[in-house]
C-alpha positions in Angstrom: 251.8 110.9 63.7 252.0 114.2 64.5 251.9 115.7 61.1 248.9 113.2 60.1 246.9 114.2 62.9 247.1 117.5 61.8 246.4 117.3 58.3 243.9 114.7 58.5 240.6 116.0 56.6 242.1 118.4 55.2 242.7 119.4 51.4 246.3 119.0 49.8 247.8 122.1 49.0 248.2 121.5 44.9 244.1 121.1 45.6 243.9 124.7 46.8 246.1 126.0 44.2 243.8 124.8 41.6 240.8 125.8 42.7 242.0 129.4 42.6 242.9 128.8 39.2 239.7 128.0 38.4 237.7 130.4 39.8 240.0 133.1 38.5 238.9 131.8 35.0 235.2 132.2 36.5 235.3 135.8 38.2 237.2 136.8 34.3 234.3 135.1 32.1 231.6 137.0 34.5 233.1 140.4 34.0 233.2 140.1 30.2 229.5 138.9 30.0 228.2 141.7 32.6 230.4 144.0 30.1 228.7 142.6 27.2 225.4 143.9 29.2 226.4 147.2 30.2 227.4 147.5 26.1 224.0 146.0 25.0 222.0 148.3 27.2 223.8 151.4 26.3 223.6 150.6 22.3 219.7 150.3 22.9 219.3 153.5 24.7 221.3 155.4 22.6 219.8 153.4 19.6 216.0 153.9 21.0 216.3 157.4 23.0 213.4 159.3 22.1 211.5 155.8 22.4 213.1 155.4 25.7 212.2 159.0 26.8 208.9 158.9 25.8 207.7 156.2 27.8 209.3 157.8 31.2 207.5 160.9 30.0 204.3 158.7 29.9 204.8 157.1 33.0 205.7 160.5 34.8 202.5 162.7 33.5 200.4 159.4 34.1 201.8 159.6 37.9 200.9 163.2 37.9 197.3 162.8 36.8 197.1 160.1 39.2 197.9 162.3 42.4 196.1 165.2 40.9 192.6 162.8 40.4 193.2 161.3 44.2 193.8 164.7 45.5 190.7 166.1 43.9 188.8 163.5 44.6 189.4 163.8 48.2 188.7 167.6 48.2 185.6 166.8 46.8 185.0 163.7 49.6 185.3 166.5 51.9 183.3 168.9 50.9 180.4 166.6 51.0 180.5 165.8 54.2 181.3 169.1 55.1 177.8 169.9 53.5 176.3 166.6 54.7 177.5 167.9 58.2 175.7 171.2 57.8 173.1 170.3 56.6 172.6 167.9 59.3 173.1 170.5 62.1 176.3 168.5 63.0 179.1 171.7 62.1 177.8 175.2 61.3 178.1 177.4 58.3 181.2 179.2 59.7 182.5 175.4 60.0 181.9 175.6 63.6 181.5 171.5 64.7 179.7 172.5 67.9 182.0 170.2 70.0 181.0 170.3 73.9 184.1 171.1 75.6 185.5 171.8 79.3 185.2 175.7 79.9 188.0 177.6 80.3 188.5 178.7 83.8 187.0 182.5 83.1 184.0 181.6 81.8 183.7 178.7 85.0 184.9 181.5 87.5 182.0 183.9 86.6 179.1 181.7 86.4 180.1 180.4 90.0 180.0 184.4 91.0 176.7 184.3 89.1 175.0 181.4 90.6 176.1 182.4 94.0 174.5 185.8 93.3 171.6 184.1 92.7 171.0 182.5 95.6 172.0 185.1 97.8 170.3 187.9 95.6 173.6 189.9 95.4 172.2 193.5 92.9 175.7 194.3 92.5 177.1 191.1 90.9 173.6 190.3 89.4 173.9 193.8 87.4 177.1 192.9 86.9 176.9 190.3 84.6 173.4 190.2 83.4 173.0 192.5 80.3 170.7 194.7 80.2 168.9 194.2 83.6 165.7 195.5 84.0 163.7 195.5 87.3 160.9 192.7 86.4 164.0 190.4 85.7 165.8 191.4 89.4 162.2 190.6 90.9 161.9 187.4 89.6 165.1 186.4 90.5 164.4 187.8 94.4 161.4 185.6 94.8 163.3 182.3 93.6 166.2 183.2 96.2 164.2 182.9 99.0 163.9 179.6 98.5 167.0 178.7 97.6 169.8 177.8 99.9 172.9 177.3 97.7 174.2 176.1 93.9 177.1 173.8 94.5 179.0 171.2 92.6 179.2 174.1 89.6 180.3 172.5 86.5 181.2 174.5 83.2 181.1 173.2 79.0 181.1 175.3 76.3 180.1 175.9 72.6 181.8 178.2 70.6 178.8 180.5 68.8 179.2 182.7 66.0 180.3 185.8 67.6 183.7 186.4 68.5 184.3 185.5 72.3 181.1 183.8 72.7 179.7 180.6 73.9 176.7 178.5 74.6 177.3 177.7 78.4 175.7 174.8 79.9 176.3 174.8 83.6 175.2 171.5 85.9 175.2 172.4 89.8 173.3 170.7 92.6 170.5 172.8 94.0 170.0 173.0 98.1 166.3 174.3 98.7 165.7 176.1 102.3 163.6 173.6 103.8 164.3 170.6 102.1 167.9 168.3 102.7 167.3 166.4 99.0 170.3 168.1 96.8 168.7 168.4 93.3 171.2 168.7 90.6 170.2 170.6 87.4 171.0 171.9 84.2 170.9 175.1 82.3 172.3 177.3 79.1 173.4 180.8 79.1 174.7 182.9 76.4 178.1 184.3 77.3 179.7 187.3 75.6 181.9 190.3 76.2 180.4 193.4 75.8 182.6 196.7 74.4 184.8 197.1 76.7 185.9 193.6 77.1 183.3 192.7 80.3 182.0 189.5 80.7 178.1 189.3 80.1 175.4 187.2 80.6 172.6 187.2 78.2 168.8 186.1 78.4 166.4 185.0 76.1 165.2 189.0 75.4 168.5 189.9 74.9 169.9 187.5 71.7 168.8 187.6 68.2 166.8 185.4 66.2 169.5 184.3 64.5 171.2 183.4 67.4 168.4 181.6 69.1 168.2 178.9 66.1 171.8 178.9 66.3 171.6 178.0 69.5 168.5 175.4 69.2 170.8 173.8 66.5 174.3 173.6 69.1 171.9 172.3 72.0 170.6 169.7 69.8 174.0 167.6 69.7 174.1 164.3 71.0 176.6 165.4 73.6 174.2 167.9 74.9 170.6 165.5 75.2 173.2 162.9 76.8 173.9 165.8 79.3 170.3 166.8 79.9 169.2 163.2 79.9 171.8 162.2 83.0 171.1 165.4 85.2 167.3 164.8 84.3 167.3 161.2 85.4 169.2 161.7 88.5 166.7 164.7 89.1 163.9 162.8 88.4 165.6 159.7 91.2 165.8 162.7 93.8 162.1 163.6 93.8 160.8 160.0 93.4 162.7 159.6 97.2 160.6 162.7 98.9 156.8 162.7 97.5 156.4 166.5 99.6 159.5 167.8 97.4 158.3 166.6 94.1 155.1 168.5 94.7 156.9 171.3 95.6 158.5 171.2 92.8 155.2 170.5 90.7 153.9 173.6 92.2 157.3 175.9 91.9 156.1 177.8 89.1 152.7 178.7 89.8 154.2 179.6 93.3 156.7 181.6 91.7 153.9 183.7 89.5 152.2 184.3 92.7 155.0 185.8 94.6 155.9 188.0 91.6 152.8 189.7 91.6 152.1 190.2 95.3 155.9 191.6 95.2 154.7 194.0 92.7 151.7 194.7 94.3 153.6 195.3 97.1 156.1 197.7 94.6 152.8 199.9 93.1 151.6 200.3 97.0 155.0 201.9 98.1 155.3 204.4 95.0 151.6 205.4 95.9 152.2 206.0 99.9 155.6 207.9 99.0 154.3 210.0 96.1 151.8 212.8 96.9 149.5 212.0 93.4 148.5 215.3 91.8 145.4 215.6 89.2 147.4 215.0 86.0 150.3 212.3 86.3 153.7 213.8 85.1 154.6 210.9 83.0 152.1 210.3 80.2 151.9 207.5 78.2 153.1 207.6 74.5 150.2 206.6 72.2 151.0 205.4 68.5 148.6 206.1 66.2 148.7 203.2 64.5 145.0 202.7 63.2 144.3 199.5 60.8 142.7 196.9 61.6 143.3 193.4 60.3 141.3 190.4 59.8 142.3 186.4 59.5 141.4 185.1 56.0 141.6 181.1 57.6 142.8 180.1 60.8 146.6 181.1 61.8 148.8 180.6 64.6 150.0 183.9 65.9 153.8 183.7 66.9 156.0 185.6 69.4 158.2 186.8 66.9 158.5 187.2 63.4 159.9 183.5 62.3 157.8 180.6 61.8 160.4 178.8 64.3 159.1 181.8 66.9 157.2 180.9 70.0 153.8 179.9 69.1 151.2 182.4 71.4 148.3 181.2 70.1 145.7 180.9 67.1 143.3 182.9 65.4 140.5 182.7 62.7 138.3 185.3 60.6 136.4 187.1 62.3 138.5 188.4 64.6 139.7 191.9 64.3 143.4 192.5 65.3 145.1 196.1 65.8 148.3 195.7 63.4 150.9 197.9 64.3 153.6 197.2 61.6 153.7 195.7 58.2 157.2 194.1 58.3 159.0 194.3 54.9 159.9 190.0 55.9 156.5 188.7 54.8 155.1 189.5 58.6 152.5 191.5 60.3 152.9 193.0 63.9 149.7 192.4 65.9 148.6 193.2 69.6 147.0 190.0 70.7 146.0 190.0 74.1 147.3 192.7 75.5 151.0 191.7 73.9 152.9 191.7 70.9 152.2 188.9 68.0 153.6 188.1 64.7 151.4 186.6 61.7 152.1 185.9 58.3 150.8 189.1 56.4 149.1 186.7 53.7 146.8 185.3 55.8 145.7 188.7 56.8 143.2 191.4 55.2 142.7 195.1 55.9 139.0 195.7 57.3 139.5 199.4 58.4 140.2 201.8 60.1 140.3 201.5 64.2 138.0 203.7 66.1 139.5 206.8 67.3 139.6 205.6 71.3 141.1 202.1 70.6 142.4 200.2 67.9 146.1 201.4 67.4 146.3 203.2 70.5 148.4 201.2 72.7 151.3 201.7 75.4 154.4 200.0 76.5 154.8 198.6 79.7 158.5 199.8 81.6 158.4 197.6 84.6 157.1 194.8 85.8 153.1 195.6 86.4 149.9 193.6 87.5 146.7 194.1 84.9 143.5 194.6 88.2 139.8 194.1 87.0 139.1 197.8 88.4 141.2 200.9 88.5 142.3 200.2 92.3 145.3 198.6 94.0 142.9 196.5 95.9 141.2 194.9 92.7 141.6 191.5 91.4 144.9 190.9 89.7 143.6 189.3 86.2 146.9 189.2 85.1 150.1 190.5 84.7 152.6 192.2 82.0 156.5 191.8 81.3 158.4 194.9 81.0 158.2 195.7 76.8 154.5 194.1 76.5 152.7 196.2 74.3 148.6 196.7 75.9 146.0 198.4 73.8 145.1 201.7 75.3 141.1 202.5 75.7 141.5 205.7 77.9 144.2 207.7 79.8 142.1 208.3 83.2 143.0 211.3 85.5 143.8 209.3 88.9 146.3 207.5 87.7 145.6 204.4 85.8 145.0 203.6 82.2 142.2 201.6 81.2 143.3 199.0 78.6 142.1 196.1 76.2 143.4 193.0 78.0 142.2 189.2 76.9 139.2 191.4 75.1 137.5 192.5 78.2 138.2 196.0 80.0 141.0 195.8 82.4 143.5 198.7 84.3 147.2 199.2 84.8 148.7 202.4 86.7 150.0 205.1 84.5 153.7 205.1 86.4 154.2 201.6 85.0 154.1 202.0 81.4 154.5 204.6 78.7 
């Protein structure tokens, strides 16, 4: 029962032997017919090589061309939108992209020395960093500190610019005024660069190139930029809308600004006169150019504040009126004085009418410093206006006590002779 049990289900052992037998006979008639393959393929290769050959040739250079069109195509891909991107203002011609990015900790470090200099009017770190300082710029920036309390919250991005090791700098901060507890965050852009020796420099408006400034106009047109301006402008905007006397403080600030400056220079011309002892002829005399033509609009013309049509537009003029033109420029531009300052316009929208008289047209001088235009030749006169350090004003007569009598907004108008040259 045992031995039943045991082999119950199971198959007999001449059953086994059999089936080995027969698949034996199978595993032997699939080895001759894969043989019989391997011989058929071999007799066709050898009989068919060059036929055989060719097509792998084929199917290699056809590979080839494949990778060579996709490759080519895709250079080509890029370079369109490299040009699509440029020509859009999206990357520069260098292949700068113009990406807004965190500033690195130098750059951050020195505009919060900067900005603290600002409010506190520090000279020392002022001259410092600012390139080229000149004494008109350091006044300006003394009258705004008086008001101001602090910049905090200082915030740094960059974008690169052309030069080596400069960057479009676009510093947020939140603004404490004296007498006011609002904080007031703003926004603004500096040009950062390293002069010769490696010194960290902080450039103006004055103090970059044309080139540059559309360079620059182009960079701060990003989206990533307006999306910055817009946020600090709305939450600006929030801040004044909470204190009615700030916002017209702040609707004033400029005109209150220009006020200060020239009672601060008034203030300036009245402590060289008290410390000087004046003698008949001034030892400094101005410089006149003789520069004589005069120049005439052939049709109405905007007259520009430098020598590009994306320049600064000053203001307009149409024929009849006779302009001093210091320089034809060699770029298709004419250098004019127009009141009192310096002005571009197109040369062919320009004719020659003559000659300037001998006391006036042509003769101009250059202001140095920071200086208030009066109605009469006296430091107690009405201030009609007041010139920039580099304004050019057109010179009637080099007076003995002192001042210069000039052609200011085309009415007679006086400067002192210290203050320009």
């Amino acid at each position: 029962m045992a031995s039943d049990a045991v082999n119950a289900g199971s198959i007999p052992v001449e059953c086994i032997f059999l089936m080995i037998g027969l698949d034996g006979k199978k595993e032997t008639v699939m080895s001759k017919k894969k043989q019989k393959n391997k011989f058929s393929m071999e007799m066709f290769i050898d009989k068919h090589f060059f036929l055989v050959a060719s097509v792998i040739f084929v199917i290699c250079v056809g590979a080839v061309a494949l990778i060579v069109v996709k490759v080519a195509e895709a250079r080509d891909d890029k370079e369109r939108r490299l040009k699509e991107q440029t020509e859009m203002g999206e990357i520069a011609e260098d292949g700068r992209d113009y990406a807004l990015e965190e500033a690195p900790a130098e750059i951050t470090a020195v505009m919060k020395e900067y900005h603290q200099a600002l409010a506190e009017y520090d000279e020392a770190v002022l001259t410092k960093y600012l390139m080229d300082a000149n004494q008109y710029e350091l006044d300006c920036i003394a009258v705004k500190s008086e008001y101001i309390e602090s910049y905090g919250n200082i915030a740094c991005y960059v974008q690169k610019a052309a030069a080596e090791d400069a960057y479009y700098v676009y510093v947020s901060y939140d603004l404490k005024l004296n007498d006011y507890k609002e904080i007031m965050p703003g926004v603004n852009v500096f040009y950062y660069c390293l002069d010769g020796e490696g010194n960290p420099k902080i450039c103006t408006e004055e103090d970059i190139s044309e080139e540059v400034k559309v360079d620059l106009y182009v960079a701060y047109s990003r989206q990533e930029v307006q999306d910055l301006y817009n946020s600090v402008g709305l939450a600006y905007n929030e801040v004044l809308d909470s204190n009615e006397d700030l916002k017209a403080f702040m609707k004033g600030w400029s005109e209150m600004i220009k006020q200060d400056m020239t009672r601060r220079v008034a203030l300036r011309e009245a402590t060289v006169e008290t410390s000087e002892v004046p003698s008949e002829e001034p030892t400094s005399e101005p410089v006149v150019e003789d520069t004589t033509t005069l120049v005439e609009p052939t049709t109405n013309v905007n007259v520009r504040g430098s020598a590009s049509e994306k320049g600064e537009l000053k203001g307009q003029v149409g024929p009849g009126t006779q302009l001093t033109c210091v320089e034809q420029m060699i770029n298709g531009w004419s250098h004019v004085i127009y009141n009192g300052a310096d002005g571009y316009i197109r040369s062919d929208f320009l004719k020659v009418v003559g000659e300037g008289s001998e006391t006036t047209a042509g003769n101009f001088v250059t202001v140095k410093e920071g200086v208030n235009i009066r109605a009469k030749a006296s430091k107690d006169s009405t201030v009609v206006g007041m010139a920039d350090p580099g304004t050019k004003l057109e010179l009637i007569e080099k007076q003995n006590d002192g001042w210069c009598k000039i052609k200011y907004n085309n009415q007679e108008a006086y400067v002192k002779s210290e203050y320009v040259q």
